[in-house]
Rosetta silent file (secondary structure, phi, psi, omega in degrees, C-alpha in Angstrom):
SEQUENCE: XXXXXXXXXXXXXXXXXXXXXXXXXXXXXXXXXXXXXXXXXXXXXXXXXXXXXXXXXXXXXXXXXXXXXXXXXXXXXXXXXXXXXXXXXXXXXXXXXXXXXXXXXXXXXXXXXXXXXXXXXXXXXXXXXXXXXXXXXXXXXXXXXXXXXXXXXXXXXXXXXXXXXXXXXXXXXXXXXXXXXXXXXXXXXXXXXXXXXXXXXXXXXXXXXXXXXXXXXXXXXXXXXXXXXXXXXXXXXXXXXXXXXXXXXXXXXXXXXXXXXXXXXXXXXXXXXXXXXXXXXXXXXXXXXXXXXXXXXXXXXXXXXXXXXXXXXXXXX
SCORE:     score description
SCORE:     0.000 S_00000001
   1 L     0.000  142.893 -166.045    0.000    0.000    0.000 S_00000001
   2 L  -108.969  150.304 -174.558    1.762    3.685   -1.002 S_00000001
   3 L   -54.469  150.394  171.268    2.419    5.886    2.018 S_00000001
   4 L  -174.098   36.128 -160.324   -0.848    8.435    2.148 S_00000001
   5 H   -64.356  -27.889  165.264   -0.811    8.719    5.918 S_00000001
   6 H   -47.219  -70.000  171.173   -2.548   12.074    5.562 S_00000001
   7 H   -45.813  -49.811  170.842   -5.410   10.912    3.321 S_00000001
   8 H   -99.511    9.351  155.719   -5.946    7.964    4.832 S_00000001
   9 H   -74.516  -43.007 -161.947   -6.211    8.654    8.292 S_00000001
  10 H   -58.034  -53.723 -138.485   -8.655   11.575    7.303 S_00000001
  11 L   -99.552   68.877  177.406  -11.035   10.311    5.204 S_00000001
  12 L  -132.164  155.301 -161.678  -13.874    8.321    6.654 S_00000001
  13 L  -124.035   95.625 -176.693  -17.487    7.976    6.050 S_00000001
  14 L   105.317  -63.489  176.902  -19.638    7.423    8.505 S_00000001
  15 L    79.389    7.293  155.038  -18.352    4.450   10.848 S_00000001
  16 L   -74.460  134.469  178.790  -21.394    2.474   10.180 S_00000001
  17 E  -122.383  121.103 -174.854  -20.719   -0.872   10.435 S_00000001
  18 L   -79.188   79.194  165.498  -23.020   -3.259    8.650 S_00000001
  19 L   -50.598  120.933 -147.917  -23.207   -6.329   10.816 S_00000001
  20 L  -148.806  100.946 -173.580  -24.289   -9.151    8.944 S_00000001
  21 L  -103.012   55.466 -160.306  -23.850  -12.007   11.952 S_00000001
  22 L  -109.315  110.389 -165.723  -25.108  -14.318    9.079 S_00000001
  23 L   -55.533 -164.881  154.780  -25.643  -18.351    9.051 S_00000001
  24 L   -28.089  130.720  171.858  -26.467  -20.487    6.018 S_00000001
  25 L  -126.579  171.490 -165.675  -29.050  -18.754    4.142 S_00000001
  26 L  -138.552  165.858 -152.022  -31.755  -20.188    1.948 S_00000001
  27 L   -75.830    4.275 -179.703  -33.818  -19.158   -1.067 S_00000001
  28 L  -126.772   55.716  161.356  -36.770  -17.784    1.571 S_00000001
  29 L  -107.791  122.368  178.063  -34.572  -15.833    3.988 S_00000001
  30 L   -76.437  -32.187  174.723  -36.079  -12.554    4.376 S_00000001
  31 L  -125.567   70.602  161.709  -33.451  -10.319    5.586 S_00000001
  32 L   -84.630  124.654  178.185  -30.816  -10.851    2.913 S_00000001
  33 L   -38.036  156.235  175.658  -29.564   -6.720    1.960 S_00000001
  34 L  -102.377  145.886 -160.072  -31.845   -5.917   -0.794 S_00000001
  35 L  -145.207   16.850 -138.539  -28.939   -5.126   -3.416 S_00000001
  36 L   -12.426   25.366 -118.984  -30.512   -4.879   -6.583 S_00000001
  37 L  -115.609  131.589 -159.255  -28.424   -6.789   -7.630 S_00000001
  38 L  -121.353  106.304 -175.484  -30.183  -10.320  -10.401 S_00000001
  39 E   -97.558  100.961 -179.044  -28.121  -13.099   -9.915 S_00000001
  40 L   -42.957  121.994  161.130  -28.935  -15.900  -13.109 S_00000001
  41 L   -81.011  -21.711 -179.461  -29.140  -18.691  -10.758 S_00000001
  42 L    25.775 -116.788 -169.375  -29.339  -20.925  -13.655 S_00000001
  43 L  -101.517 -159.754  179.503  -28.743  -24.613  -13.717 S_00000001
  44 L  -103.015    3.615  136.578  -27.390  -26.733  -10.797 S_00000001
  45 L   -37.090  -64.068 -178.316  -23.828  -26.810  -12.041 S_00000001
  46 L   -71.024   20.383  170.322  -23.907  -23.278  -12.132 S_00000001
  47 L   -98.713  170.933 -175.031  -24.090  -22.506   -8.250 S_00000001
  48 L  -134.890  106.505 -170.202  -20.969  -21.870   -6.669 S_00000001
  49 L   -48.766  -22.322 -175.151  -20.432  -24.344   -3.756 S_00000001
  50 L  -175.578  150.904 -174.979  -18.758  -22.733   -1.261 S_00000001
  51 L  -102.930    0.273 -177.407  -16.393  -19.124   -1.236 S_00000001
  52 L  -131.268   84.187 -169.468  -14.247  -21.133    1.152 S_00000001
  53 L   -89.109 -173.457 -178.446  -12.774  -24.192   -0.486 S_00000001
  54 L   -38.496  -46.276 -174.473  -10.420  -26.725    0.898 S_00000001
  55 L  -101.187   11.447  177.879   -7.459  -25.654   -0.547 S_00000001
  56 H   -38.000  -73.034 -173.882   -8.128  -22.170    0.453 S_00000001
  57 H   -67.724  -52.477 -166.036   -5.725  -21.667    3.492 S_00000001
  58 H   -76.536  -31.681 -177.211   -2.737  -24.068    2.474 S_00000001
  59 H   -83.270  -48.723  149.861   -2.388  -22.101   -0.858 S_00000001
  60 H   -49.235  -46.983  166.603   -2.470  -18.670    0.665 S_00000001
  61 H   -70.192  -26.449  172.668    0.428  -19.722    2.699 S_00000001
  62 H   -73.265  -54.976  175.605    2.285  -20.876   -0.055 S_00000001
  63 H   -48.011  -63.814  174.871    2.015  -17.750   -1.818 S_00000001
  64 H   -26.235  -70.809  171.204    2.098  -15.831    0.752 S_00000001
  65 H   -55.474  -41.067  161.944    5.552  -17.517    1.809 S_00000001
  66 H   -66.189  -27.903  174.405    7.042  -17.430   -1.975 S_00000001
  67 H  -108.422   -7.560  149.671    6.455  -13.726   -1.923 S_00000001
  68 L   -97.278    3.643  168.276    7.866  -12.652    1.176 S_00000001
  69 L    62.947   53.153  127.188   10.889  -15.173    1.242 S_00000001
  70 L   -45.575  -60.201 -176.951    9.375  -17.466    3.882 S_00000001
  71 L  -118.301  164.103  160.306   10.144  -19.984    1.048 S_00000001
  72 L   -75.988  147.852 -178.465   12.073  -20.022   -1.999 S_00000001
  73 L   -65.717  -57.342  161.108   10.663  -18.239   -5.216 S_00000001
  74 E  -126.387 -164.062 -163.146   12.607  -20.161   -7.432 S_00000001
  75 L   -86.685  135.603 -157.184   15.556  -22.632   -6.888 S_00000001
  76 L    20.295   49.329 -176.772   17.808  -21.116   -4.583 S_00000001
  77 E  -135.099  121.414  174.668   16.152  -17.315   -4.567 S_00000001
  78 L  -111.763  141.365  156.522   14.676  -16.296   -1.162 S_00000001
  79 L  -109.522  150.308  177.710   13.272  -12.168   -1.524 S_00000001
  80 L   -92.038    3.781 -156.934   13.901   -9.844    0.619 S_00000001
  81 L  -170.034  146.472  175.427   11.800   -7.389   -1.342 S_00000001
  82 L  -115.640   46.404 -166.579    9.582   -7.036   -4.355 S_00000001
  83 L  -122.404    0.581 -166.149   10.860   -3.594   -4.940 S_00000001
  84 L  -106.800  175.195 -166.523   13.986   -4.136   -7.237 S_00000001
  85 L   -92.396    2.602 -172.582   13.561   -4.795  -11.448 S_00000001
  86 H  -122.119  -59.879  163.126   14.917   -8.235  -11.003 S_00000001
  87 H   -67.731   11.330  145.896   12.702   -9.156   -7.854 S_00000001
  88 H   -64.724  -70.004  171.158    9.796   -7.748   -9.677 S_00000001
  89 H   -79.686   -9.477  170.266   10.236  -10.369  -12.453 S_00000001
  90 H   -76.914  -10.275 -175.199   10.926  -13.203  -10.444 S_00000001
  91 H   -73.523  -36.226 -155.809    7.907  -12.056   -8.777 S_00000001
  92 H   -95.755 -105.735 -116.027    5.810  -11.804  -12.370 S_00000001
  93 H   -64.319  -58.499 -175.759    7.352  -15.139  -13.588 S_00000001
  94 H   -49.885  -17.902  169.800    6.184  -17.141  -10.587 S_00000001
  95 H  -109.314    2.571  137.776    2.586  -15.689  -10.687 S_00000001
  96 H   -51.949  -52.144 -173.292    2.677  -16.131  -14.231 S_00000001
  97 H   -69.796  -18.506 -165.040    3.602  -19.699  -13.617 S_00000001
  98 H   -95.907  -28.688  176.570    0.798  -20.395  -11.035 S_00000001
  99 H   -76.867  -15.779  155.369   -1.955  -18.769  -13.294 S_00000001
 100 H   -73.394  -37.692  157.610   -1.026  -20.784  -16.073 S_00000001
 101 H   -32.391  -49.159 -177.721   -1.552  -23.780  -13.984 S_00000001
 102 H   -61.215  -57.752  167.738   -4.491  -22.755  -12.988 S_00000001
 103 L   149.316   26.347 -160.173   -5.604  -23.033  -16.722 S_00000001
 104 L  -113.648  141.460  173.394   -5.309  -18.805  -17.517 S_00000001
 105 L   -91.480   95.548 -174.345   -3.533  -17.759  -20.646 S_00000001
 106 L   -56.531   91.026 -141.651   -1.212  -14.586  -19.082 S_00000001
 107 E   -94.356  125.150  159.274   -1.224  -11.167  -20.846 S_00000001
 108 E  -118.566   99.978  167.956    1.976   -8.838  -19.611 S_00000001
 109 E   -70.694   90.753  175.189    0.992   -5.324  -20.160 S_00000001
 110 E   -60.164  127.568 -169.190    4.435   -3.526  -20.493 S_00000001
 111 L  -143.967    7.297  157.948    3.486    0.195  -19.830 S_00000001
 112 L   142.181  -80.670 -157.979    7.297    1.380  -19.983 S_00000001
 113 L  -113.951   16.878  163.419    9.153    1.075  -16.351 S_00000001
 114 L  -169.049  176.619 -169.349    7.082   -1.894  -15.021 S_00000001
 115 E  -132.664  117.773  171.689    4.925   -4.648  -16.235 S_00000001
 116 E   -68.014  146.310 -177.998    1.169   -5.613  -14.966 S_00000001
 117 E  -126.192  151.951 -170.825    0.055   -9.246  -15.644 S_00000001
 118 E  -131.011   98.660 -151.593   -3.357  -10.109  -16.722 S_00000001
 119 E  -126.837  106.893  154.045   -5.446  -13.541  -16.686 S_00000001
 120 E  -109.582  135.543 -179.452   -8.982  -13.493  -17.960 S_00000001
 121 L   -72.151  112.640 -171.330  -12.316  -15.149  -17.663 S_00000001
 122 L   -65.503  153.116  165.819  -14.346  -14.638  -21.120 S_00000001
 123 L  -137.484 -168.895 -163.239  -18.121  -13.741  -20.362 S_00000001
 124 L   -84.218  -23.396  178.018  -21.009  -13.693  -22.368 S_00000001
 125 E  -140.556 -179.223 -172.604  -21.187  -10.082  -22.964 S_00000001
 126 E   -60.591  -10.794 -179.808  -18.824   -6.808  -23.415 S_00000001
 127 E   -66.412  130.768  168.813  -18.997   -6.047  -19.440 S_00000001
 128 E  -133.994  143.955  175.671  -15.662   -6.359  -17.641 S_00000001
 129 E  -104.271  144.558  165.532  -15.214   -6.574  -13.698 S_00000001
 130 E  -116.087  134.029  171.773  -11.240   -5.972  -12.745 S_00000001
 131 E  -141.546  125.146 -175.311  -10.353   -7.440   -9.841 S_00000001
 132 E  -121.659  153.875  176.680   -6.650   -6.405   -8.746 S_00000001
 133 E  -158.065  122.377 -164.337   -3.952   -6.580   -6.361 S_00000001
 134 E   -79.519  154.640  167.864   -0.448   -4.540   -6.492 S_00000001
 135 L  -113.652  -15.768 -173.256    2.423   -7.184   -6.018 S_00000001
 136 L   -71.317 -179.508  169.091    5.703   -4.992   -5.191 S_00000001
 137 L  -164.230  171.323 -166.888    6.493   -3.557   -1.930 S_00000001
 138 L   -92.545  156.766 -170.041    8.498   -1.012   -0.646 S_00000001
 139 L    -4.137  143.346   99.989   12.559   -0.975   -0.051 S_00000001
 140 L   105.745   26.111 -166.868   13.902   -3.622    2.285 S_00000001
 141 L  -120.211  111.051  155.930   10.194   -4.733    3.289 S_00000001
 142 L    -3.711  -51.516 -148.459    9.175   -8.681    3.171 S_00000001
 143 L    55.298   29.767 -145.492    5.594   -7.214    2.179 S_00000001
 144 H   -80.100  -39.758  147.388    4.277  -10.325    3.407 S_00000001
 145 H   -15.112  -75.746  164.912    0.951   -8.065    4.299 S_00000001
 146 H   -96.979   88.635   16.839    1.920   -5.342    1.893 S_00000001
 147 H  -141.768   51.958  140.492    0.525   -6.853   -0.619 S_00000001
 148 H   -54.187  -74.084 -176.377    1.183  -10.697   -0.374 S_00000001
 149 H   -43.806  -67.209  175.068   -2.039  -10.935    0.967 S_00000001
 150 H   -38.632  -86.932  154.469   -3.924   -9.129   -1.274 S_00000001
 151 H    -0.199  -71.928  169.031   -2.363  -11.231   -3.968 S_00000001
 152 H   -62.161  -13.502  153.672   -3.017  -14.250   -2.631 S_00000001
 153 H   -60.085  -38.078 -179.298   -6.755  -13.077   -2.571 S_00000001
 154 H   -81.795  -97.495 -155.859   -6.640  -12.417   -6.045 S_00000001
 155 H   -34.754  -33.887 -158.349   -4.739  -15.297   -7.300 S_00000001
 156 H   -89.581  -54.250 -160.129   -7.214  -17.824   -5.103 S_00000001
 157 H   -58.147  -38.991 -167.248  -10.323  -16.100   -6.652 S_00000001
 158 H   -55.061  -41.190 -175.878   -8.867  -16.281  -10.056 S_00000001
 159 H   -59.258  -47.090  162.583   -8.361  -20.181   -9.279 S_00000001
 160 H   -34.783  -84.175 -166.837  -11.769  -20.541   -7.779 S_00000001
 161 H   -71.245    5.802  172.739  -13.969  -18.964  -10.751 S_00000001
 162 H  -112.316   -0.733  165.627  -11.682  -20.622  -13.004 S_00000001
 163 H  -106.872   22.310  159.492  -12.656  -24.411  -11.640 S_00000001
 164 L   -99.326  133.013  171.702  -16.431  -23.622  -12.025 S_00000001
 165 L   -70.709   60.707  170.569  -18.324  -25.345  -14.654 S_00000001
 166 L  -156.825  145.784  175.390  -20.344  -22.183  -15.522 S_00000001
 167 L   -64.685  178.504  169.797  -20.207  -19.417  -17.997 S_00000001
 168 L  -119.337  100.744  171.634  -20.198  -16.094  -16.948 S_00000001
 169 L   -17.109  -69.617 -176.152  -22.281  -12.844  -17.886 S_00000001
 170 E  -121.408  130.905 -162.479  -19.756  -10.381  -17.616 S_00000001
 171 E   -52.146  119.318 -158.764  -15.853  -11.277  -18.432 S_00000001
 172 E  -112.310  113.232  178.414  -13.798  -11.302  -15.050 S_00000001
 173 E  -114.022  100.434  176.589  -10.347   -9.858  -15.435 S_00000001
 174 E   -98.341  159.118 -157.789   -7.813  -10.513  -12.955 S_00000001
 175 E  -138.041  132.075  177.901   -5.223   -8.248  -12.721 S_00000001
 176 E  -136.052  115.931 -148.118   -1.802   -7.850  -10.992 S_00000001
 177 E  -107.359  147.382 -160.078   -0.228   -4.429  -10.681 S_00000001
 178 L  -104.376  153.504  163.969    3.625   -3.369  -10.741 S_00000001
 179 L    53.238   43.736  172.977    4.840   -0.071   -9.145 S_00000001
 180 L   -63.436  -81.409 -151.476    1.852    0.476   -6.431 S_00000001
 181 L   -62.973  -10.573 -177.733    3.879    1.988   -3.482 S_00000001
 182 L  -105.841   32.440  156.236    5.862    4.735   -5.638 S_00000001
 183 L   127.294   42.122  177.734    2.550    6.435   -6.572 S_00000001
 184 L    73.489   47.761 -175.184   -0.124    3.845   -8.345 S_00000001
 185 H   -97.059  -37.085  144.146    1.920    3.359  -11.570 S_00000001
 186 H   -25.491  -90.610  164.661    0.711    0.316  -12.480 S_00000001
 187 H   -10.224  -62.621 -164.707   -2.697    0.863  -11.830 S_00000001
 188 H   -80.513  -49.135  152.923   -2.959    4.301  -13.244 S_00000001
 189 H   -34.583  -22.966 -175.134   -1.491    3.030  -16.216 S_00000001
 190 H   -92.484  -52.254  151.344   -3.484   -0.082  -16.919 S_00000001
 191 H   -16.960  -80.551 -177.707   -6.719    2.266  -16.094 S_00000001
 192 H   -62.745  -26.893  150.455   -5.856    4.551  -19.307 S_00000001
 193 H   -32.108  -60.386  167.298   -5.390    1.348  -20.905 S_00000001
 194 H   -64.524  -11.766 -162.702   -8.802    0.497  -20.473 S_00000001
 195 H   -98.155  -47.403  177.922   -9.975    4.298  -20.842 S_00000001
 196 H   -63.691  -30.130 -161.452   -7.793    3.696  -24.557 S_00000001
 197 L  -110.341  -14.380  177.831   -9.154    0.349  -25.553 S_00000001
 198 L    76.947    3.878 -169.469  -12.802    1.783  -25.300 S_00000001
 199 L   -65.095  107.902 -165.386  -13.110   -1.067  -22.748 S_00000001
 200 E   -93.313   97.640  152.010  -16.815   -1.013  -21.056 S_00000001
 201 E   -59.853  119.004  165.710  -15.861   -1.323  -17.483 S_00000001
 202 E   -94.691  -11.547  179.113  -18.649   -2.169  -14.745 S_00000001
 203 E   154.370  137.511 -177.989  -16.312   -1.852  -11.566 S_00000001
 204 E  -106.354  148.415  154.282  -12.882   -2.721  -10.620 S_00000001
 205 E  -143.222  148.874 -179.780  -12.108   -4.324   -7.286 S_00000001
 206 E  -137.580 -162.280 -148.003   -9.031   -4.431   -5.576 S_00000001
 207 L  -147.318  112.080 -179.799   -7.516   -5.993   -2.628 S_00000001
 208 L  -148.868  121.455 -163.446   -4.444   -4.302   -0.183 S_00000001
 209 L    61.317   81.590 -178.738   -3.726   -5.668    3.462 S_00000001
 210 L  -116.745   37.477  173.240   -5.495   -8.514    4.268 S_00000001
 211 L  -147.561   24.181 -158.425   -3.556  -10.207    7.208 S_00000001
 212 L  -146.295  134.414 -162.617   -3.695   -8.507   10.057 S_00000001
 213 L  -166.465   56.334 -177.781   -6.929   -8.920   13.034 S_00000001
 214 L  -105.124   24.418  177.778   -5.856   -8.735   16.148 S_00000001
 215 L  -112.599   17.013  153.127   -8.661   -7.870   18.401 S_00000001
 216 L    50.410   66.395  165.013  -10.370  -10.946   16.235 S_00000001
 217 L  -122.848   25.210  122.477  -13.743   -9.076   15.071 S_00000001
 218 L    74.005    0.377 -137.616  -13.060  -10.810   11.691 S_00000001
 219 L   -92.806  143.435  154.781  -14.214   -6.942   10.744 S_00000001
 220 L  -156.233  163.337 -148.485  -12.998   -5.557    7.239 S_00000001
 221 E   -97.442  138.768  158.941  -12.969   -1.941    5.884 S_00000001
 222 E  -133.340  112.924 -167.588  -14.508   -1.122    1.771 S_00000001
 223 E   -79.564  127.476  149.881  -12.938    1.663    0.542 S_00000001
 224 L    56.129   46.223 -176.709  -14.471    4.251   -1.147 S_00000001
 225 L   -73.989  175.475 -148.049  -17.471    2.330   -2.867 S_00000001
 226 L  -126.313  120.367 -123.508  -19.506    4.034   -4.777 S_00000001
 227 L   -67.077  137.120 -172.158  -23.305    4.808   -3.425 S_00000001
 228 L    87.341  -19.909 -132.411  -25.109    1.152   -3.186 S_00000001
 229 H  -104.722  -43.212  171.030  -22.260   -0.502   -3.926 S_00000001
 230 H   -84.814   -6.474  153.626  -21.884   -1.933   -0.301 S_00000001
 231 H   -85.848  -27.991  171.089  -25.214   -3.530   -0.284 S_00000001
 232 H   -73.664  -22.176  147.986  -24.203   -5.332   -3.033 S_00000001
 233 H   -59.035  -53.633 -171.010  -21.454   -6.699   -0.846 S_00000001
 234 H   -59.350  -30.533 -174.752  -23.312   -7.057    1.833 S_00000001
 235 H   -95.300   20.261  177.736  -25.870   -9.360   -0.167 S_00000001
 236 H  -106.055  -63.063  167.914  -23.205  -11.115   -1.712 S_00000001
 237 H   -49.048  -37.290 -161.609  -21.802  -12.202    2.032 S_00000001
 238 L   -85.473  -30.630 -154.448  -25.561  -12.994    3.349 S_00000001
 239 L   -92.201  -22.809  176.927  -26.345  -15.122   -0.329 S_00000001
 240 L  -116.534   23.044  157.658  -23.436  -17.471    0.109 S_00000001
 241 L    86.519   23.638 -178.694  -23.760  -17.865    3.944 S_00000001
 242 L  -100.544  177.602  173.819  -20.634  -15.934    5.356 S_00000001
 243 L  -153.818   99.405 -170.333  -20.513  -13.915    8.638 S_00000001
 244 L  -179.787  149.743 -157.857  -18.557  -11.126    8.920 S_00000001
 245 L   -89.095 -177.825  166.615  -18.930   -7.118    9.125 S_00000001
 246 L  -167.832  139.841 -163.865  -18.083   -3.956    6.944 S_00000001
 247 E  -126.308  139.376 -171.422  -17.157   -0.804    7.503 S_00000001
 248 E   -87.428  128.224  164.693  -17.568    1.776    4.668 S_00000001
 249 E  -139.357  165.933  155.410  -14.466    4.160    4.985 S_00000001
 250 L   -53.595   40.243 -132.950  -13.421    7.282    2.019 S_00000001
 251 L  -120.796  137.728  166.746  -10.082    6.081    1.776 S_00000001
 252 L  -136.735 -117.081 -150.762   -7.885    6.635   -1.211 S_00000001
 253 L    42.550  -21.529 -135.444   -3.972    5.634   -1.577 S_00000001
 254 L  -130.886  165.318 -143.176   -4.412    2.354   -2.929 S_00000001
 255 L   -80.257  -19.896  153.149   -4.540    1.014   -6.681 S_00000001
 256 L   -15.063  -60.412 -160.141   -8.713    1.619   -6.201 S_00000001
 257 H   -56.316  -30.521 -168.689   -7.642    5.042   -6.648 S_00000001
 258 H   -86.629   -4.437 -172.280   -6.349    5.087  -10.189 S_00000001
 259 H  -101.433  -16.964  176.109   -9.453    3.639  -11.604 S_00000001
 260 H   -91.343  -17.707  173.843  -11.814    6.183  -10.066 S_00000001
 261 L   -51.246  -30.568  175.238   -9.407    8.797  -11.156 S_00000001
 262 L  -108.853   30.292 -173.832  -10.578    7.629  -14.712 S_00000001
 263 L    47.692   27.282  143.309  -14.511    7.747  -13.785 S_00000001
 264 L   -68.383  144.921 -174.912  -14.793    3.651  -13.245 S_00000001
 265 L   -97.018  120.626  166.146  -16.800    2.570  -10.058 S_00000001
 266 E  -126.451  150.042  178.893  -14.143    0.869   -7.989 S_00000001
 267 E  -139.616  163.515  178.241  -13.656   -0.091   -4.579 S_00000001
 268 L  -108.954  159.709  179.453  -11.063   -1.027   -2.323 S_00000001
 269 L  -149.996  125.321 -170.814  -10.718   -4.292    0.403 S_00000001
 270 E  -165.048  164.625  162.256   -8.429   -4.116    3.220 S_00000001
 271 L   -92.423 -174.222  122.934   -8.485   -4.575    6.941 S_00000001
 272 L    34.705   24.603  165.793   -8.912   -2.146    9.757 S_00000001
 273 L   -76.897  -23.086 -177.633   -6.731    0.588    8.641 S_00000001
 274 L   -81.794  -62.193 -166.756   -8.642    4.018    9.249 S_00000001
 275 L   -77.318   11.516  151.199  -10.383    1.771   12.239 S_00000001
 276 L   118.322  -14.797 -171.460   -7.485    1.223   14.449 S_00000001
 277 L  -121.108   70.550  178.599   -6.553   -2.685   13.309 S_00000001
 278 L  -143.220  176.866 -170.862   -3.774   -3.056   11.223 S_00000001
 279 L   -44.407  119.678  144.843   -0.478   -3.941   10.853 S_00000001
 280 L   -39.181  -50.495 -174.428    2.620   -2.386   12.955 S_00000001
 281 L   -62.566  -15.983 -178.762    4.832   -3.642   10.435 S_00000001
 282 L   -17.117  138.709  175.863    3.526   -1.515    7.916 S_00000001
 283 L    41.956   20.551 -163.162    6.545   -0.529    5.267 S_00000001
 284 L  -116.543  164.067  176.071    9.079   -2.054    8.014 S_00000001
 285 L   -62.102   -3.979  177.261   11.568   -4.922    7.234 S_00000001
 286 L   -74.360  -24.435 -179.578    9.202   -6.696    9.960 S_00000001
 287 L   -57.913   50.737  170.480    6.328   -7.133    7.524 S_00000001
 288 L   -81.972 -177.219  169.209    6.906  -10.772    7.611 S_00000001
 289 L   -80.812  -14.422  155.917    5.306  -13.863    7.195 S_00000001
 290 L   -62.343    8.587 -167.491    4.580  -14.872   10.854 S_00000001
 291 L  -117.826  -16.185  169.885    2.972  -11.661   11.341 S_00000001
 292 L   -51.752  104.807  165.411    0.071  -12.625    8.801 S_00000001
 293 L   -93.290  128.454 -156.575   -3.057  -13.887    9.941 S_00000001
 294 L   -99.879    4.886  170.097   -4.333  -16.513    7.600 S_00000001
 295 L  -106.661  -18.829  175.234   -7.556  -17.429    8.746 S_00000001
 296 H   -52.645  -67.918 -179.696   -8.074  -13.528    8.629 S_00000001
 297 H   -55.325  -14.156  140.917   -7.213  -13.759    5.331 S_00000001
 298 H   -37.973  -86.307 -176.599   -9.314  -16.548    4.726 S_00000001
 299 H   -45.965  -30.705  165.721  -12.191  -15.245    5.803 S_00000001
 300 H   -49.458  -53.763  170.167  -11.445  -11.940    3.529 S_00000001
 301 H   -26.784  -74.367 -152.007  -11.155  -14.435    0.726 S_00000001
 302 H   -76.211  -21.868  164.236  -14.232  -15.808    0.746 S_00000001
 303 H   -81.984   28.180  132.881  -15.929  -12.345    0.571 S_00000001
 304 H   -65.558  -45.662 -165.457  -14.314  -11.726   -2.432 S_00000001
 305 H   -80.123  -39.424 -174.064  -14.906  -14.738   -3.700 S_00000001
 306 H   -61.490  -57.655 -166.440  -18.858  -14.574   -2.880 S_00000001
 307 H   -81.644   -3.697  173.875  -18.790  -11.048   -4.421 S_00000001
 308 H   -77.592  -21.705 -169.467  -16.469  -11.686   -7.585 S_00000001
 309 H   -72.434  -52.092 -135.158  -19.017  -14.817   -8.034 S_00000001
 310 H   -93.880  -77.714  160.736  -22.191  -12.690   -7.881 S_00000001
 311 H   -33.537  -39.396  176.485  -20.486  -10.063  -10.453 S_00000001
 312 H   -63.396  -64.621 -152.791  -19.477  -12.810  -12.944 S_00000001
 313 H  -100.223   -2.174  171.298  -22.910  -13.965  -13.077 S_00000001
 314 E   -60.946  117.864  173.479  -25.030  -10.565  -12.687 S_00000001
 315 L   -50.763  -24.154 -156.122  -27.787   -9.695  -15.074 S_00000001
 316 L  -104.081  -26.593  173.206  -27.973   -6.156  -14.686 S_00000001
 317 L   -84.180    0.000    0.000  -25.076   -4.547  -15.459 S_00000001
């Protein structure tokens, strides 16, 4: 996440927190958020079993650990950093390598002094959702936090929506952005890309700090949505049977930023920074991987995963 300690201390809207304490829900549950939001329900293939699979947690740690030099990256390369041009591409080849696995044909959008990588789900019509995560971090910092997590949020969703047997509405673009922390460069480049390409964007989401809980209210912050926008979360969490709050904050610093900058409805997903619960380690060589909480980061997951699901398959947009 790039330094903004002004901005993002400043900026917050409201401090309503939608508590959504919500079990299993069923097609007659009555106080599911009204969202407008018309999800083809279609055949019985086409449900999406669970936002929290199996391999959720063990895969997140691997990543996690490969990008903060927990583990090695490649054969005898531990990083201390994603912030240098040569631990930048080993960082791009290895999340190249895992999205090809996955079954994604990998796009590298060169934009000059860094490179973004790109894996996409085709959909049925011209609508594209972005879903993002920067991968660098700043000088002499693990990142394992800043932005390993986020990453591994992206990279699990891509794998998720890319082992379901169901088409899609609108084409699901995942996206992984170079040069975040020295001012959005990634981002705001791949944004006029899309602004250049004529490209009808319905809403980017992105994903920065996701591993850090320690008063364990499972609580996470959505940045700077766009009016309505957070019911459609919220009814995303209640339709696939999660439990777990959200607090609306203004916030801008974060790779969110470069897409609203270009009039796209975007939002941000992070924990508890404006609300008091995040990482110490922020930007410090401490931003390791023991400091990561990974059931946090779980649980972040699967609302992504509920609401990247619910976008893929939305009628309305």
């Amino acid at each position: 996440m790039v330094s903004h300690t002004s901005s993002r201390a400043s900026q917050i809207v409201g401090m309503t927190v939608l508590m959504l304490g919500l079990g299993a829900c069923d097609s007659e549950q009555s106080s599911e958020p009204d969202s407008g939001l018309s999800v083809d329900s279609g055949a019985e293939d086409c449900q999406l079993d669970t936002a929290s699979p199996t391999w959720l947690g063990s895969m997140q740690r691997e990543v996690v650990g490969k990008l903060s030099g927990e583990e090695e990256i490649a054969p005898g390369v531990q990083l201390s950093d994603r912030a240098t041009v040569s631990n930048r591409q080993r960082t791009r080849d290895y999340l190249s390598a895992e999205l090809e696995v996955i079954g994604y044909v990998v796009e590298r959008h060169d934009y000059g002094s860094g490179t973004n990588l790109v894996a996409s789900l085709a959909g049925s019509t011209d609508g594209v959702y972005v879903v993002g995560a920067h991968f660098d971090s700043v000088p002499g910092s693990p990142g394992a936090n800043d932005n390993a997590t986020g990453v591994a949020a992206v990279l699990a969703s891509a794998r998720l929506m890319r082992e379901q047997a169901c088409s899609f509405t609108a084409e699901l673009r995942f996206v992984f952005f170079d040069e975040e922390e020295i001012g959005l460069v990634g981002s705001r480049a791949y944004a006029a890309k899309l602004v250049q390409d004529g490209t009808r964007v319905l809403g980017v989401t992105t994903v920065d700090q996701l591993g850090w809980d320690e008063d364990g209210d499972w609580q996470i912050e959505i940045e700077l949505a766009i009016p309505g926008e957070i019911d459609r979360v919220a009814a995303s969490i209640a339709r696939h049977g999660l439990s777990v709050s959200l607090l609306p904050t203004n916030t801008a610093g974060s790779d969110h930023t470069a897409f609203r900058e270009q009039g796209f409805p975007a939002l941000g997903i992070t924990e508890e920074f404006v609300n008091g619960d995040t990482t110490p380690h922020y930007h410090l060589g401490s931003d390791v991987f023991d400091t990561v909480n990974f059931d946090y980061l779980a649980s972040g997951s699967a609302v992504l995963n509920a609401y990247v699901w619910d976008l893929g398959r939305s009628a309305d947009r």
